[in-house]
C-alpha positions in Angstrom: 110.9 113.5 159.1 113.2 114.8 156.8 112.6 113.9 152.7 113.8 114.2 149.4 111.4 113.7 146.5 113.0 113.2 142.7 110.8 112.6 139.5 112.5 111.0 136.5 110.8 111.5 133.4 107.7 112.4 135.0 106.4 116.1 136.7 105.7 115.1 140.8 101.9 116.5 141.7 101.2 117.9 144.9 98.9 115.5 145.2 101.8 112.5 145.0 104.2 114.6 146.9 101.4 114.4 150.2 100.9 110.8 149.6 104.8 110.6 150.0 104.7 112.7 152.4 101.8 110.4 154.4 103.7 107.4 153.8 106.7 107.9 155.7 105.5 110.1 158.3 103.7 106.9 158.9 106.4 105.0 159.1 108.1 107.3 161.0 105.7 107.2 163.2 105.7 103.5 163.8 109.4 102.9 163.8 111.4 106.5 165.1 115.0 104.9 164.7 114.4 106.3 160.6 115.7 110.1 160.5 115.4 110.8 157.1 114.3 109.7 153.6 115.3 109.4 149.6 112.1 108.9 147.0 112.8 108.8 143.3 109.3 108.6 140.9 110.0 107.2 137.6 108.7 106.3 134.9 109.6 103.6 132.3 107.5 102.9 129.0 103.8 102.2 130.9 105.7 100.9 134.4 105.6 103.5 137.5 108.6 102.9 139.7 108.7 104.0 143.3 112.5 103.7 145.0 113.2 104.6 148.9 115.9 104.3 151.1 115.3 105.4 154.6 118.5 106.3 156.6 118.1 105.0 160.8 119.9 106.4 163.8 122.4 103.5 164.1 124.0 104.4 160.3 122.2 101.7 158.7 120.0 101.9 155.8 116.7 100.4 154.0 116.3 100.4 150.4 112.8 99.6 148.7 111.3 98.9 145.2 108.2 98.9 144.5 106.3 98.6 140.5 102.7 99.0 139.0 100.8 100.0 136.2 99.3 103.0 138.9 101.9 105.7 140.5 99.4 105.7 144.1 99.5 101.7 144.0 103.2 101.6 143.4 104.1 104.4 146.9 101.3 101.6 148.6 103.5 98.8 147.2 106.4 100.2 148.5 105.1 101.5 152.3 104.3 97.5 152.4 107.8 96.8 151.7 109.3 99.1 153.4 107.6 98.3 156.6 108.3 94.5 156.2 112.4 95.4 156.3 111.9 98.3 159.2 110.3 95.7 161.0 112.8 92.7 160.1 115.7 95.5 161.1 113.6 96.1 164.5 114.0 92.1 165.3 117.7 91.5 164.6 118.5 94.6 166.6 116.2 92.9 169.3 118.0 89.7 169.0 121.4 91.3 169.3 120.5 92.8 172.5 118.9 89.6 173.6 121.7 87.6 173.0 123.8 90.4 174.7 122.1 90.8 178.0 122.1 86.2 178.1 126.1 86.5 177.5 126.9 90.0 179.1 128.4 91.1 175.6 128.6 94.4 174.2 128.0 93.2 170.5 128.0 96.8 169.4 131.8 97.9 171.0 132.7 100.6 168.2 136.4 100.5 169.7 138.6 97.9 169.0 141.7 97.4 170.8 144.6 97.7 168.3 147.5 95.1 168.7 149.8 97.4 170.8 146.9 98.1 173.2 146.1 94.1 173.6 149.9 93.5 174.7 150.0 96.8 177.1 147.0 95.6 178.6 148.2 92.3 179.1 151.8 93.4 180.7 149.3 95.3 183.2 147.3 93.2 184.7 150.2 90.8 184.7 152.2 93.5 186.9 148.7 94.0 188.8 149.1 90.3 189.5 153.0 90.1 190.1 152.9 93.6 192.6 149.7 94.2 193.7 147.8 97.0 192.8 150.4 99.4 194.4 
């Protein structure tokens, strides 16, 4: 997987870079619908700050925070986190397709029908009706 790393007020170690780097690959690992990845290390005062956001497949995105007195337990804060939402994403995206195979829904339809469309529709299956399907 694809990542960008940023440092604010702070010089990013190899050694932090590969602990980023093990951290999502994890995740990746466990959940594939993530393609690629934003990480910003910062610092403020004696506070390390670790912020994601992880862009899936489907468009969507997760956004983490995650803040300790250590840089190594802040990126472990924030896999934590991070893999609480991936996995809360993973069971609404479940439900949804749960609730669409009980109702026979597409939930998902990314065309709409536009006004116009509706009433050209509805003047052809009422011709269907009236003359057959001739």
């Amino acid at each position: 997987m694809q990542f960008n790393l940023t440092g604010k007020h702070l010089d990013i170690s190899d050694a932090m870079r590969e602990q980023v780097g093990v951290i999502l690959d994890k995740l990746a690992q466990r959940h594939p619908q993530v393609n690629n990845a934003q990480v910003t290390l910062q610092t403020e005062k004696h506070e390390k700050i670790v912020d994601a956001t992880l862009h899936l497949e489907h468009g969507g995105s997760i956004h983490g925070t995650a803040r300790h007195d250590d840089m190594y337990q802040a990126l472990n804060l924030l896999e934590d986190v991070l893999e609480k939402q991936l996995r809360r994403s993973k069971g609404r995206a479940e439900a949804v397709l749960k609730k669409e195979a009980a109702h026979g829904v597409d939930f998902n339809q990314s065309e709409k029908l536009t006004e116009e469309e509706e009433v050209w529709l509805d003047l052809s299956e009422e011709y269907a009706k009236q003359y057959g399907d001739a």
